[in-house]
C-alpha positions as CSV (number, residue, x, y, z in Angstrom):
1,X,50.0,58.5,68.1
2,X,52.7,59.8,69.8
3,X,53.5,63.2,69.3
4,X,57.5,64.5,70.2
5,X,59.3,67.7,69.6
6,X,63.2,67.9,69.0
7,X,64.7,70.9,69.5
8,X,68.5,71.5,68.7
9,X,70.8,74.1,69.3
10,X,74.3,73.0,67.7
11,X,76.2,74.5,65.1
12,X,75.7,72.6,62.0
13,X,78.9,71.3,61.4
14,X,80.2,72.7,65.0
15,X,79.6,69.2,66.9
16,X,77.5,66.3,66.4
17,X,74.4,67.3,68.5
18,X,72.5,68.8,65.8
19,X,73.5,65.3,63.6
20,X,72.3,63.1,66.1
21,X,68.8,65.0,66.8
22,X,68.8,64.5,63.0
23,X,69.4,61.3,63.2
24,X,66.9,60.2,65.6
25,X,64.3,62.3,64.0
26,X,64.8,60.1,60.8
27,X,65.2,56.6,63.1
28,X,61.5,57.7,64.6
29,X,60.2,58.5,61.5
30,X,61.0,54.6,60.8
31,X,59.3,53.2,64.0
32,X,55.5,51.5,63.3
33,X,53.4,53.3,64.8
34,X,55.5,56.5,63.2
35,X,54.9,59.3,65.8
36,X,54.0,62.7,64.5
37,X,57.4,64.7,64.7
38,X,58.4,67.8,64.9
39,X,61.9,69.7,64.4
40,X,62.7,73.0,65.7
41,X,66.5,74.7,65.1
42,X,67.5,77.7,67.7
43,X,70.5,79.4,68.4
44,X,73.4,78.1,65.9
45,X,71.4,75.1,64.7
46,X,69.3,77.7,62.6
47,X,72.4,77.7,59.5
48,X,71.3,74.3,59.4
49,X,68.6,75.4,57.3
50,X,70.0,77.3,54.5
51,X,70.2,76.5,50.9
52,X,73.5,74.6,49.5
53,X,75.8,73.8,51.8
54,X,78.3,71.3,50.7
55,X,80.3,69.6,53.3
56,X,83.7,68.3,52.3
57,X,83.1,65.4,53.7
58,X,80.9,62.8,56.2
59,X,77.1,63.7,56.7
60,X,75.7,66.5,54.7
61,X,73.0,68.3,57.0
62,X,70.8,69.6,54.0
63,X,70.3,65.8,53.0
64,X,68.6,65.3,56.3
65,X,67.0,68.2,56.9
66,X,64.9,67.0,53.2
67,X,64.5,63.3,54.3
68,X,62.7,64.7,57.0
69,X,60.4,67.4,55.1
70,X,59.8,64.4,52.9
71,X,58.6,62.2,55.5
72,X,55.7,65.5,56.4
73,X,58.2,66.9,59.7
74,X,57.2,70.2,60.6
75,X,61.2,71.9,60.6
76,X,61.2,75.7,61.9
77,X,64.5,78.0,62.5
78,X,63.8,80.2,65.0
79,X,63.3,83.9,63.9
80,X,65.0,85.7,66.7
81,X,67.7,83.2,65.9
82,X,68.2,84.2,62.3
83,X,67.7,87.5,62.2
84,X,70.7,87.4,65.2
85,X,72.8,85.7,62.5
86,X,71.5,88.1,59.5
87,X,69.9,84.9,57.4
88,X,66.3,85.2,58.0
89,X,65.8,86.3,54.1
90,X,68.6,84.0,52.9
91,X,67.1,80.8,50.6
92,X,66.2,78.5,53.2
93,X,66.6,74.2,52.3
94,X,62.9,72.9,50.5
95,X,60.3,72.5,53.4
96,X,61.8,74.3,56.1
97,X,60.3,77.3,57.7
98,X,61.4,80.5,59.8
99,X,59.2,79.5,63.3
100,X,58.4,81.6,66.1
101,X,59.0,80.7,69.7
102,X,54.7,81.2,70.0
103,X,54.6,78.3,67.8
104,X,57.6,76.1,69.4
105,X,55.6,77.4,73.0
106,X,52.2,75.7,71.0
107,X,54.3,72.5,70.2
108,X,55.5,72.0,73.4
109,X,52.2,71.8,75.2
110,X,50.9,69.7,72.7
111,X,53.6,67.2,73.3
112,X,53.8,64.0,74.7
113,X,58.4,64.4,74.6
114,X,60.4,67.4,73.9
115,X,63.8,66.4,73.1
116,X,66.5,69.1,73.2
117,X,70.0,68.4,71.8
């Protein structure tokens, strides 16, 4: 099984990077085999994570970020990220997780592909 790590740094709503690592994250969640995947959000991608947003219109971020928590995808915010932004003890979206660059660091050397968006 292949095992690939997607790291993001765009604003949630900022530009479409941080939709499209979505995105693809869900499409290889689809592929047969499914490769084990893993999500990690730094810099402004870590708002991605909190609780109730509600987009006017197009994609809604939170809606993703589940689909992929459903489908068993590790999803971390980075910790020196969100304490930068003042959110680290806001109520984060079900399944995701404040992360540490250690464990990112332990993700990356386990890899077989990092993606960064």
């Amino acid at each position: 099984m292949q095992k690939i790590v997607i790291i993001a740094n765009g604003a949630a709503y900022g530009s479409e990077s941080l939709f499209n690592s979505l995105r693809l994250g869900i499409a290889l969640c689809e592929q047969e085999p499914q490769p084990e995947v893993k999500l990690f959000l730094m810099s402004d991608a870590v708002t991605a994570g909190l609780r109730g947003q509600k987009p006017a219109e197009g994609y809604n971020i939170q809606q993703m970020l589940e689909i992929l928590t459903a489908q068993n995808v590790p999803v971390k915010l980075c910790k020196t990220c969100t304490d930068g932004r003042g959110i680290t003890a806001l109520p984060l979206v079900d399944g995701v997780e404040i992360g540490t660059l250690m464990e990112l660091a332990a993700w990356t050397l386990s890899a077989d592909k990092v993606l960064t968006f």
